[in-house]
C-alpha positions in Angstrom: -63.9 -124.6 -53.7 -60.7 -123.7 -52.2 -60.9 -122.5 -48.2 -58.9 -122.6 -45.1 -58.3 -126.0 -43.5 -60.1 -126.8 -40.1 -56.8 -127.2 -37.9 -57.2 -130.2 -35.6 -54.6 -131.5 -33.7 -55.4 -134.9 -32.8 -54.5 -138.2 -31.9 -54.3 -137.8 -31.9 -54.4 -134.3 -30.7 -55.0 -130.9 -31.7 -58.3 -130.0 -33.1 -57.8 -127.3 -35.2 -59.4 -126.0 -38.8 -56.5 -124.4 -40.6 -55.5 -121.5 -41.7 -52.3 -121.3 -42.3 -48.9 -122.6 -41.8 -48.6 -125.8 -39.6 -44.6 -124.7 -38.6 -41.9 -123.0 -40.0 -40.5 -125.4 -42.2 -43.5 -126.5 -44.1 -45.5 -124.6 -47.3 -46.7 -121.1 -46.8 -50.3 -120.8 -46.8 -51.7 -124.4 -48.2 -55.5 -124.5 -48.5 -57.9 -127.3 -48.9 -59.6 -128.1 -51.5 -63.5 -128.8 -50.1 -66.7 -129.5 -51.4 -68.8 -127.6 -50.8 -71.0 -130.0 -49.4 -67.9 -130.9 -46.7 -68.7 -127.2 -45.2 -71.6 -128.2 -42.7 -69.5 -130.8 -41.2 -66.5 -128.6 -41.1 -68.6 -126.0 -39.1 -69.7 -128.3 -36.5 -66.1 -129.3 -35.6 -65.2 -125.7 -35.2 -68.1 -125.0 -32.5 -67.5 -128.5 -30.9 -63.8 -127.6 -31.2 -64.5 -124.3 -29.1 -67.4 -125.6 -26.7 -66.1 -129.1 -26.1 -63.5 -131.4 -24.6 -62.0 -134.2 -26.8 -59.7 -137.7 -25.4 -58.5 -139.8 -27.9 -60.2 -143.3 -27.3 -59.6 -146.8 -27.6 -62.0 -149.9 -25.9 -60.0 -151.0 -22.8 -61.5 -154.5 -23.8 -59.8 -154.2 -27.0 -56.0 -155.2 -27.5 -53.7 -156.1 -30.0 -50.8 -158.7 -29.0 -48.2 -160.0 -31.9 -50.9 -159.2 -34.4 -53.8 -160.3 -33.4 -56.7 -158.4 -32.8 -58.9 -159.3 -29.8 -62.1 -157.2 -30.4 -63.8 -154.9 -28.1 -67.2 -155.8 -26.7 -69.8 -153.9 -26.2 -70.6 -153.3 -22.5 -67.0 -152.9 -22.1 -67.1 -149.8 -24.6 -71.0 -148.6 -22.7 -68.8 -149.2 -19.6 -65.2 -146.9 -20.6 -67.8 -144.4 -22.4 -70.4 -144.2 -19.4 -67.1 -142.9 -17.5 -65.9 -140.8 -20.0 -68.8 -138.9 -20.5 -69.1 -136.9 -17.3 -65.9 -135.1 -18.2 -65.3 -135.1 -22.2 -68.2 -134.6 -24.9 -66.0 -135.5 -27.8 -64.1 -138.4 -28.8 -61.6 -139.1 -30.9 -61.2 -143.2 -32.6 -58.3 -144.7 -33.9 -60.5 -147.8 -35.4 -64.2 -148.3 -37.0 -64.0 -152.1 -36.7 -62.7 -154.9 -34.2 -65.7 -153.9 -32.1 -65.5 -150.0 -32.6 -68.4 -150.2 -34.9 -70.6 -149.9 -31.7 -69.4 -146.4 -30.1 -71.2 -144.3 -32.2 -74.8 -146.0 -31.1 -73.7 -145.8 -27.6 -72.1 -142.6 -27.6 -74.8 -141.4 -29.0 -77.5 -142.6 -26.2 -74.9 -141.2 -24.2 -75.4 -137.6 -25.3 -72.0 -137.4 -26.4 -71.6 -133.9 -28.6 -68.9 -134.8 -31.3 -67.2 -137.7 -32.8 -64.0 -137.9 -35.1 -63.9 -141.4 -36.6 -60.4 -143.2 -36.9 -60.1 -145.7 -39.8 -56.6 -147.2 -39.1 -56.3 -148.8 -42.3 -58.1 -146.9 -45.0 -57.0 -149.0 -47.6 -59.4 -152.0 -46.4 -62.8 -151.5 -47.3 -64.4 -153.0 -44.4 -63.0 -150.3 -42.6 -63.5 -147.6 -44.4 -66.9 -148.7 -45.2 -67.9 -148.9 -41.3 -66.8 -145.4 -40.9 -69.0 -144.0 -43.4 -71.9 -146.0 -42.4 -71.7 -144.4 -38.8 -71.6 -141.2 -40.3 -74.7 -142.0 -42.4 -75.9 -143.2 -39.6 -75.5 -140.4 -37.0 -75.0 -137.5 -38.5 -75.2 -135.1 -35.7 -72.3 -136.5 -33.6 -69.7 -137.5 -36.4 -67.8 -134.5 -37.3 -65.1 -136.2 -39.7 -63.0 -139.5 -40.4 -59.6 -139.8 -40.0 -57.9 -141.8 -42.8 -55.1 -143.2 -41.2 -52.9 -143.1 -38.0 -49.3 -142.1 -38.6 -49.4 -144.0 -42.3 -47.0 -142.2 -44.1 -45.1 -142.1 -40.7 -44.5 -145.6 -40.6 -43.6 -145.8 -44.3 -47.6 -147.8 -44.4 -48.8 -145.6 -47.7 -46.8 -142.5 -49.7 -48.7 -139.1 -50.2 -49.2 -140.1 -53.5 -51.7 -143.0 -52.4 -52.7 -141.5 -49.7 -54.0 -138.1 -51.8 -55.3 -140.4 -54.3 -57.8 -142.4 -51.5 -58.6 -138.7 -50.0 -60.1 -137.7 -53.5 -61.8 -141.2 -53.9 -63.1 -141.1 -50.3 -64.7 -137.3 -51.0 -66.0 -138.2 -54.3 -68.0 -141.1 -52.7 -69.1 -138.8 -49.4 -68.5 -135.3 -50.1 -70.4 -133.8 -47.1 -67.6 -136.5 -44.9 -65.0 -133.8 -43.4 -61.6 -135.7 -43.8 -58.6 -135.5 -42.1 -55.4 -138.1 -41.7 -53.0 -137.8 -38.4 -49.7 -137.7 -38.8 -46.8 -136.5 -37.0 -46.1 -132.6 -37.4 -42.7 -133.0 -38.9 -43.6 -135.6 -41.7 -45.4 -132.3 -43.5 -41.4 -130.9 -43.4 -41.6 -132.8 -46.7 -42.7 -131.2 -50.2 -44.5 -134.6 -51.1 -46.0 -134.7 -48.1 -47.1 -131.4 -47.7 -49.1 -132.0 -50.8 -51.6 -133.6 -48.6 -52.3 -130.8 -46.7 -54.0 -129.4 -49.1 -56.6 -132.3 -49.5 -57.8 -132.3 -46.0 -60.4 -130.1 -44.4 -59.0 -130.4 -40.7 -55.2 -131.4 -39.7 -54.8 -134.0 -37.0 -51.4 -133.3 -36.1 -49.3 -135.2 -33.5 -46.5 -133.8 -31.5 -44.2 -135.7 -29.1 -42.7 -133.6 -26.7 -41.9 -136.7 -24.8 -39.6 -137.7 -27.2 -37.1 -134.8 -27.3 -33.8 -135.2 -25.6 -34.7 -132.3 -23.4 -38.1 -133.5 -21.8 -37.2 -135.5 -18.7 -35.2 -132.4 -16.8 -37.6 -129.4 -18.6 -40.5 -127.5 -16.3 -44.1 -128.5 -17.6 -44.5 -124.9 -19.5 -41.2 -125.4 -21.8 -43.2 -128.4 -22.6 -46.7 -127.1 -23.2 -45.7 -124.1 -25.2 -43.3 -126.8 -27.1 -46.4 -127.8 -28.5 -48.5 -124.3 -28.6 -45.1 -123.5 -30.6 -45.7 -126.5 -33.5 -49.5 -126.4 -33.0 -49.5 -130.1 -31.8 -50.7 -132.3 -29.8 -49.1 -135.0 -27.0 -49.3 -135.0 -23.3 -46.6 -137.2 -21.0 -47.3 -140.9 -20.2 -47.5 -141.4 -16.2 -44.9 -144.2 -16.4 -42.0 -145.1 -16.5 -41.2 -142.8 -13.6 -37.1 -143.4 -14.6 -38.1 -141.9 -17.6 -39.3 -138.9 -15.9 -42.7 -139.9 -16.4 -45.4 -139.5 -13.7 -49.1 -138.8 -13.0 -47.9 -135.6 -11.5 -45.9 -134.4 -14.6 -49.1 -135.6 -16.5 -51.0 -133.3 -14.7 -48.9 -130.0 -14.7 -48.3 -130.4 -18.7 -52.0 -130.4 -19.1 -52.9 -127.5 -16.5 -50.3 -125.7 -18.3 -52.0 -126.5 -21.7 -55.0 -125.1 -21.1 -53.6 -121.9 -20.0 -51.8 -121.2 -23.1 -53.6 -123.0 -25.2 -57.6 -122.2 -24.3 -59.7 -124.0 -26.7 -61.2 -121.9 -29.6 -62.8 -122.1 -33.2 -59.6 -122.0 -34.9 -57.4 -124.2 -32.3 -57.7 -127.0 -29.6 -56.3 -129.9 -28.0 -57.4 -133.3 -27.5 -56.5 -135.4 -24.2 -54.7 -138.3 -25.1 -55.4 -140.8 -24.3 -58.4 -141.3 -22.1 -57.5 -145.3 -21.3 -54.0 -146.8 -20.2 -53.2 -149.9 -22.7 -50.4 -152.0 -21.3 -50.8 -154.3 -24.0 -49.1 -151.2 -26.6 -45.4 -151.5 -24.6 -45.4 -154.4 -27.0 -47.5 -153.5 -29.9 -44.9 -153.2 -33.0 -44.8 -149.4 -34.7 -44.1 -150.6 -37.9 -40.9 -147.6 -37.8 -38.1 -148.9 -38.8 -35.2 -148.3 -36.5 -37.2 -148.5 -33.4 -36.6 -150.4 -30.5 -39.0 -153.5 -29.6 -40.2 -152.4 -26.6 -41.7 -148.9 -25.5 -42.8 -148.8 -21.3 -44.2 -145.5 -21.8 -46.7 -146.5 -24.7 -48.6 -148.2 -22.1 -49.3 -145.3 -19.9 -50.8 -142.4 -21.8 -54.2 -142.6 -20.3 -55.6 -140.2 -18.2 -57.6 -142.9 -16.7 -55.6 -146.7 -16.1 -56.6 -149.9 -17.6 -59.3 -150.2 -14.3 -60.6 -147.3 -15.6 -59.2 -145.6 -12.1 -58.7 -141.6 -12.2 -55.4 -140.4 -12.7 -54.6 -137.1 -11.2 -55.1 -135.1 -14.6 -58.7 -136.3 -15.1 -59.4 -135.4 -11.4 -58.6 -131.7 -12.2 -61.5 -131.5 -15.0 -64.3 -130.3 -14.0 -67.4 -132.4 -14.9 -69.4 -131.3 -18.1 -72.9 -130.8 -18.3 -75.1 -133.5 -20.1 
């Protein structure tokens, strides 16, 4: 049956079921195309959406240096998650392998309220096949999988591909809500903004960082920069030359919350809960892009000692 998306804006992050237009520039009015059986799932993101708090999260064990993949381990996940969970309730993956496989046990024990699984490469089974084991597997805290980070992005799959592995994930778990994150502008596309119309949530990701006007703007022209493109992405808290610091960090998201308040229809996700400084080096796979990126190391709200930046001491603790 044909219904309104569940906007998300994620990871990262926005959650948001949709109803609508993502911006100006894309489609009018693109609806997905659901099971019905994909309804449940898409309710329970709404109300964890509207009663929750979401980070985008990666292992700080885990790390990923000239393409190799050291995994995560587990009481280095119980350990970031333990931390995590006295001020967020929902997470946000970008992986369901290389040691991710274990958050959804111990997020679970941990009386974490919602998880969104991310299967980086959806075209390898093992992958995609851990993901939808979890959610057979625990039920009550995955609220959808995300097939793909930024894959038509970095040039890693087409929309053709990509809405032809959406239909064959959904015909193998139709109950699974699915989703993909992508930047907002890549839907500007008309092949792309085919895909819309597959999903049941949108992950969008929105980089107010990168704009030329960032460094000198006050943290509102930033926030509603993203309130404007529904969107997602806070400031890094390095490099300070950049104009990057744990106080800007701080006043985009108190900003964002007062513009943006959380709702059934719209939210944003924290990203990222952990600093990696491993990703300054970690290769986009854009072409065009230079080898290097400080800032990619220092999106966390937390650093890579799992030490409190100043935006996660302004949340208030959640209830268990």
């Amino acid at each position: 049956m044909a219904q309104p998306c569940a906007r998300a804006l994620a990871l990262l992050i926005f959650l948001w079921p949709y109803s609508g237009t993502v911006a100006a520039a894309t489609p009018a009015a693109p609806e997905c195309r659901s099971s019905a059986a994909a309804l449940p799932s898409v309710a329970r993101l709404r109300t964890a959406m509207a009663q929750g708090r979401f980070t985008a999260y990666q292992p700080t064990s885990l790390q990923v240096i000239d393409g190799r993949v050291k995994d995560a381990d587990v009481d280095n996940i119980r350990a970031d998650l333990t931390q995590l969970r006295e001020r967020f309730d929902g997470l946000i993956t970008y992986d369901a392998i290389h040691g991710a496989q274990q958050i959804p046990a111990i997020a679970a024990a941990l009386k974490f309220r919602s998880l969104i699984i991310g299967v980086w490469d959806p075209g390898d089974g093992a992958q995609l096949d851990a993901a939808l084991e979890a959610e057979r597997r625990f039920p009550d805290l995955v609220v959808g999988v995300s097939l793909g980070n930024e894959v038509l992005f970095s040039h890693r799959s087409d929309p053709a591909r990509l809405i032809a592995l959406i239909a064959r994930v959904r015909a193998r778990a139709p109950a699974v809500a699915l989703s993909t994150s992508e930047p907002f502008h890549v839907y500007d596309e008309p092949a792309a903004a085919a895909v819309l119309a597959q999903l049941d949530f949108l992950l969008l990701n929105v980089h107010p960082v990168f704009q030329p006007w960032f460094r000198d703007a006050p943290d509102g022209a930033a926030a509603q920069f993203v309130v404007n493109v529904l969107a997602k992405l806070a400031p890094p808290t390095a490099p300070e030359s950049a104009g990057f610091s744990e106080a800007r960090q701080a006043g985009f998201y108190r900003e964002l919350r007062r513009v943006l308040p959380p709702g059934r229809t719209q939210a944003f996700a924290y990203f990222a809960a952990y600093d990696a400084p491993w990703r300054a080096y970690d290769a986009t796979g854009v072409p065009g892009t230079p080898a290097v990126h400080p800032e990619e190391a220092h999106w966390g709200l937390y650093d890579e000692a799992r030490r409190p930046k100043a935006a996660a001491r302004e949340l208030p603790p959640l209830a268990r």
